[in-house]
TIFI-563947 format. One line per 5 residues: number of its first residue (from 1); for each residue x, y negated, z negated of C-alpha. Coordinates in steps of 0.25 Angstrom, whole numbers. Layout:
BEGIN
NUM	X/Y/Z  ... $
END
This chain:
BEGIN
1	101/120/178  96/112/188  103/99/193  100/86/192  95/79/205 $
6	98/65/207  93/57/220  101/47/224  97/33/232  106/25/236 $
11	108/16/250  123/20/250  121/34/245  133/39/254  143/30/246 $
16	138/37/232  142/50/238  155/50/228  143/49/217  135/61/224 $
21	147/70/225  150/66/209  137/68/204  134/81/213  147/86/206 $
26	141/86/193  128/93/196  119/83/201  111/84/213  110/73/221 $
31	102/67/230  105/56/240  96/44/248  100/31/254  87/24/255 $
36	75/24/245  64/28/255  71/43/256  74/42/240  59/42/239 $
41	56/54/249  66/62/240  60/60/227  46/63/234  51/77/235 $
46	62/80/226  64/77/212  75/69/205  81/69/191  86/56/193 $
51	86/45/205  99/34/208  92/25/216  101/12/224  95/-2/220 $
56	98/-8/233  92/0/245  88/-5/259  73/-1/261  68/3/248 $
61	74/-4/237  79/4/225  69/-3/217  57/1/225  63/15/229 $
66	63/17/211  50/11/211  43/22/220  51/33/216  45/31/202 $
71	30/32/208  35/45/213  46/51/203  43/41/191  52/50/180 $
76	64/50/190  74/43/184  81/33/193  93/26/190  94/12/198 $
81	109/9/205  110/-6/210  121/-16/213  115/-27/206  112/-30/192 $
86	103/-41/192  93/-41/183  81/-40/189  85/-28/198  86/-20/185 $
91	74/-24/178  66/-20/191  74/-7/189  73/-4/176  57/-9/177 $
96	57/2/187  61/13/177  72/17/182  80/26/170  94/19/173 $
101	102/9/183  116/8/188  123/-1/195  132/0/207  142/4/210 $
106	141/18/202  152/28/199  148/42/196  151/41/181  139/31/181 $
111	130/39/188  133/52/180  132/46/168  118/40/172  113/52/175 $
116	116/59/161  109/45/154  98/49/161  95/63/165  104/70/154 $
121	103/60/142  92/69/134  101/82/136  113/75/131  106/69/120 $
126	100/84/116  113/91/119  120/79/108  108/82/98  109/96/99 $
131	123/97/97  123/85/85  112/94/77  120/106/80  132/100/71 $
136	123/92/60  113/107/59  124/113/50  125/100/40  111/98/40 $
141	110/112/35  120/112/25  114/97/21  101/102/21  105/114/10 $
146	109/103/0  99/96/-1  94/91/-16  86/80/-15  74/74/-8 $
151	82/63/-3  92/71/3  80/81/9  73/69/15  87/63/22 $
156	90/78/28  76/77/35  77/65/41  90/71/47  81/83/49 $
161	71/75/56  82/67/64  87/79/70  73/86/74  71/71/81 $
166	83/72/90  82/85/92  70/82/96  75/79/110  84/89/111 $
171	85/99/124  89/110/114  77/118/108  88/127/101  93/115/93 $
176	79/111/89  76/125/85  88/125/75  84/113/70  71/117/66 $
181	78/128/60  84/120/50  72/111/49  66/123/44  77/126/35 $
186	79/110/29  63/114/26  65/127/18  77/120/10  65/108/8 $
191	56/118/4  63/123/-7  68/109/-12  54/105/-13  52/118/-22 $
196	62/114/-30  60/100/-32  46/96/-29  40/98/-44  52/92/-49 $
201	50/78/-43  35/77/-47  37/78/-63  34/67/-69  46/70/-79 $
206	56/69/-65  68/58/-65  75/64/-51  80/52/-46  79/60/-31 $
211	65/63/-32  58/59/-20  49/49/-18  32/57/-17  21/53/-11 $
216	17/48/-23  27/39/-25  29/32/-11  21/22/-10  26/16/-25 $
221	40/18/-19  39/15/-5  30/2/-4  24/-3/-17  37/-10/-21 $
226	36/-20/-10  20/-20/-10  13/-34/-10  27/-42/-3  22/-40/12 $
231	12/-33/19  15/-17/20  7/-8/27  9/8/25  6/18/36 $
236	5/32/30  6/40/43  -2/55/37  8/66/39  19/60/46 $
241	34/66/45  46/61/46  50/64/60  36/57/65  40/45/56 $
246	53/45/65  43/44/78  35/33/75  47/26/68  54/26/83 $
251	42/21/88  39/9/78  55/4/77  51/-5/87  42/-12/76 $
256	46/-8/63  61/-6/55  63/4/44  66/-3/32  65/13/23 $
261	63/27/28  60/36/16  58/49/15  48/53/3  43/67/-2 $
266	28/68/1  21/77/-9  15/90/-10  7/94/-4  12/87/7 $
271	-4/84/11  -12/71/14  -20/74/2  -9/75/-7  2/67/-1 $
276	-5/56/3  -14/53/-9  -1/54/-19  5/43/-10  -6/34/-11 $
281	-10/36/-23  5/37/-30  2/49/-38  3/63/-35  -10/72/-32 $
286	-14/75/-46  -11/62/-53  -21/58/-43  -33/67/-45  -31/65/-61 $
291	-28/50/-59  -38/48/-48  -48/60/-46  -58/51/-39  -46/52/-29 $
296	-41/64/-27  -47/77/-19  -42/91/-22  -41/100/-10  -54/106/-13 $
301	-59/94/-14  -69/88/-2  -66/76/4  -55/71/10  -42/70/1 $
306	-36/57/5  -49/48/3  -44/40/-9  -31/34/-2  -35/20/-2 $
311	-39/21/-17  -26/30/-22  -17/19/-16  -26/9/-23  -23/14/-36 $
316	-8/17/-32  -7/1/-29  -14/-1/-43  -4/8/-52  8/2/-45 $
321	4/-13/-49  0/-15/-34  -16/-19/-36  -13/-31/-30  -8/-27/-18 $
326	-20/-28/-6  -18/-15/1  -25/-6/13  -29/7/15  -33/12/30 $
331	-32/27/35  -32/30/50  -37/42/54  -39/42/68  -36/33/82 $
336	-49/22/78  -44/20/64  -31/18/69  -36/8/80  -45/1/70 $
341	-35/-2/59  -27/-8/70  -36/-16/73  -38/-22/59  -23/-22/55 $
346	-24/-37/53  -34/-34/41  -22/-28/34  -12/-39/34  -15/-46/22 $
351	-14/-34/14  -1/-29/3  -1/-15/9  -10/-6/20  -8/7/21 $
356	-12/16/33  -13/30/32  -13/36/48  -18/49/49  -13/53/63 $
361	-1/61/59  -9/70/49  -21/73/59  -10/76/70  -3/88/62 $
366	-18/93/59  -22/92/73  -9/101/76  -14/113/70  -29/110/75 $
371	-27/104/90  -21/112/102  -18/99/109  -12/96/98  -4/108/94 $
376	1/107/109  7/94/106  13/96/93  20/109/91  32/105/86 $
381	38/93/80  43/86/91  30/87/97  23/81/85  32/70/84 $
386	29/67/98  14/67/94  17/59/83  22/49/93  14/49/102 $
391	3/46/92  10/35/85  14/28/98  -2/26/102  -8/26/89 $
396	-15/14/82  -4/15/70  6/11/80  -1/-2/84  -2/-2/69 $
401	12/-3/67  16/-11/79  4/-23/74  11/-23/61  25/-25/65 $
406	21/-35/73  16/-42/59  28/-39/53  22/-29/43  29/-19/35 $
411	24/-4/35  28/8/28  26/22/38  24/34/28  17/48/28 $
416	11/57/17  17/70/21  23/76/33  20/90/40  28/102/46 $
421	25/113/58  21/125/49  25/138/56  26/150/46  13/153/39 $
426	14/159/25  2/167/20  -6/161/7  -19/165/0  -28/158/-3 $
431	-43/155/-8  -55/147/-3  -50/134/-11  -37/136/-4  -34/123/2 $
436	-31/124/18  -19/117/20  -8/126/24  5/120/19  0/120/5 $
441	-9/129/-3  -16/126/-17  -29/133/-25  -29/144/-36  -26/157/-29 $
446	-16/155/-18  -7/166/-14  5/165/-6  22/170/-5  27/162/-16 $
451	40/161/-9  34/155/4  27/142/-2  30/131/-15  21/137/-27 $
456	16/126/-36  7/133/-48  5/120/-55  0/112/-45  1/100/-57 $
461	17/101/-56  15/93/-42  5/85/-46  -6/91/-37  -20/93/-42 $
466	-23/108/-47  -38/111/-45  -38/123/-53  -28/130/-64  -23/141/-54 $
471	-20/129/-43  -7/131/-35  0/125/-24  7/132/-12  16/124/-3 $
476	20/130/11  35/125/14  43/123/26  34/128/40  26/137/33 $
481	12/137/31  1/143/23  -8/154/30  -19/164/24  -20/180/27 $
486	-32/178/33  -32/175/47  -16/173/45  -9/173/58  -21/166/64 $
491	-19/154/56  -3/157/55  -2/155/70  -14/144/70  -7/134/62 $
496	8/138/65  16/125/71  7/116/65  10/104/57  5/105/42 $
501	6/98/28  6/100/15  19/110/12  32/106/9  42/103/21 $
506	51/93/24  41/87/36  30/86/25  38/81/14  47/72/18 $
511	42/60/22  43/46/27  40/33/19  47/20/29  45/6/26 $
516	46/-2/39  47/-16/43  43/-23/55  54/-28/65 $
END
């Protein structure tokens, strides 16, 4: 391994030779100057992990000697050592970026300890995560076996997602790929507790006090009780998981405090068509097409399936004794919408309740398994949490939220479905009427391993409309994907390590509903 080079500069260097010799004795390699003039030749042709640099020089001061080694080495860090403490000195320091300050006289201890906070702080902090994960992996797992409720499955993810956060900016791909391992494992105990349950919590004849809260169901649990006493405004962010939510919530904390962070089963399939409708309209896919059929679209359908928001949302408001709530309804599907409802926020003020549905989330995973650029960017997670941030950070919904804050307006942050990075096709078959989305499959004569997908037969037992008698469902579970014979490892390999919807996993299903307040 390398060593760490550190330059020295320092007027009375010959006195800090104590400092030299304790330092060179751990490892460092040091390099000394007296005056800042020779520091700046140095730096000219050599490069530096770190720079001490002496306040107080004849000739070049300190703080002109910082000041152009930043034109030349500007992610050096350098670390001021000065006699004085005035006030002044220090802000014209500190405005000049430098990564730390001492003040004399230093004793080796100081120094060493400086140089760990800041060359060695992000390896310490991994080398800790590491080890922490590496005594909770065990208890996870035993946690993760026992599980018997949504509740409980909705508490181990966030732990899940807290760890894959951290471990995030850990040094140690080992450590991350073990996690993933049992990501992968908490998904296939999902899988099978969704089987199990799924049907039970939709019938009508159910009195499980530990169902979840649906889709269908949020809105009349989540913000209807408190309807009509302040303005609210609800941003539904299409296709945002948990671990994003956590990004953008580090980035509004500033602005907004959590009041309530719940965690609510979306329905399947975990798709805008269906999801998103059921939440709007309060009623599960079929009690729509037979209540509203004006409404609803089936997949063979043309037309695009989420046209009827506004209206469903409408009629929700109606049947929940809200008809005298004013309400909004806007949907941004690109930068300009996003830019224009901005500029008419004002407009919205007087209203009970406003609802924004941003779209960017959703045409982002698309674009993952469309867009090279885009495939480049995100290939994994990490990479598109850091997308998702990006985004967010620059994007008109921030303004958005930043504008009402200042207003002192309430928001609720919630999604319709989440998604997960597919990586084991399955084979299925299917006909023409087959509907294209590769998490879930539904028409008459679909064939497929029983053993690698959730069968539904009767596709009435989960309230999902049944175009035909022979009508099933086949939901993908986990990472895996559907694929057909024809052309099969083209398309296997085409969409592998893509983000998809519409299957059951924990990304997809488990999903955030938070209530906010402004600061």
């Amino acid at each position: 391994m390398n060593k760490i080079k550190i330059l020295w500069v320092d007027d009375e260097i010959e006195l800090l030779k104590p400092h030299i010799i304790f330092l060179e004795g751990k490892g460092y390699d040091v390099t000394t100057t007296n005056n800042g003039s020779d520091a700046l030749e140095i730096i000219a042709g050599q490069q530096f992990d770190i720079i001490f640099l002496d306040e107080q020089m004849p000739g070049i001061s300190g703080i002109q000697t910082l000041e152009a080694i930043k034109e030349v080495r500007p992610n050096t860090p350098v670390v001021m050592i000065t006699k004085s403490e005035e006030e002044n000195l220090m802000e014209n320091a500190i405005g000049s970026n430098i990564a730390d300050y001492l003040i004399k006289p230093v004793n080796p201890n100081q120094i060493l300890l400086c140089l760990k906070k800041n060359l060695e702080n992000k390896k310490l902090v991994s080398e800790r995560t590491s080890q922490t994960y590496q005594q909770a992996f065990r208890g996870i797992g035993m946690d993760l076996s026992n599980i018997n409720n949504f509740a409980e499955w909705a508490d181990n993810y966030k732990r899940l997602v807290n760890w894959e956060l951290r471990l995030g900016t850990s040094t140690d791909p080992n450590m991350y790929e073990i996690f993933a391992m049992q990501k992968q494992e908490a998904n296939n105990l999902f899988s099978k507790f969704i089987e199990k349950n799924y049907r039970d919590w939709l019938k009508p004849s159910s009195n499980d006090p530990q169902k979840p809260v649906m889709s269908h169901i949020a809105l009349k649990e989540y913000v209807f009780p408190t309807l009509g006493e302040k303005t609210t405004f609800m941003i539904l962010i299409d296709n945002m998981r948990y671990d994003q939510w956590k990004i953008i919530e580090k980035i509004i904390s500033d602005y907004y405090r959590v009041d309530n962070e719940y965690l609510f089963s979306s329905i399947l399939p975990t798709t805008t068509q269906y999801a998103r409708n059921a939440l709007f309209a309060g009623l599960m896919p079929s009690e729509i097409q037979k209540k509203y059929p004006q409404y609803w679209l089936n997949e063979e359908d043309e037309g695009t399936k989420n046209q009827y928001e506004e209206v469903l949302l409408g009629e929700n408001l109606k049947r929940h004794g809200k008809s005298n709530i004013k309400y909004s309804y806007t949907k941004v599907l690109n930068l300009q919408a996003g830019k224009k409802l901005y500029e008419t926020l004002p407009n919205l003020y007087n209203n009970d309740f406003n609802v924004i549905v941003y779209n960017f989330v959703d045409m982002l995973s698309h674009a993952r398994t469309e867009m090279e650029i885009i495939k480049e960017l995100a290939d994994d997670d990490a990479a598109y949490r850091s997308l998702t941030e990006s985004w967010f950070e620059h994007s008109a919904l921030y303004d958005i939220i930043c504008t009402l804050a200042a207003k002192k307006i309430n928001i609720a942050i919630t999604t319709d479905h989440g998604s997960i990075k597919v990586d084991n096709p399955i084979k299925i078959i299917g006909d023409k009427a087959t509907n294209t989305n590769l998490r879930y499959k539904t028409g008459k004569n679909i064939d497929y391993n029983k053993k690698q997908a959730m069968e539904v037969k009767n596709p009435e037992e989960l309230f999902l409309p049944k175009t035909n008698l022979t009508s099933t469902f086949a939901f993908a579970k986990g990472n895996d994907f559907f694929a057909y014979p024809n052309n099969y490892n083209y398309y296997a390999n085409y969409y592998k390590n893509s983000f998809q919807h519409g299957g059951i996993s924990m990304e997809e299903m488990i999903i955030p509903f938070i209530l906010l307040s402004a600061k």
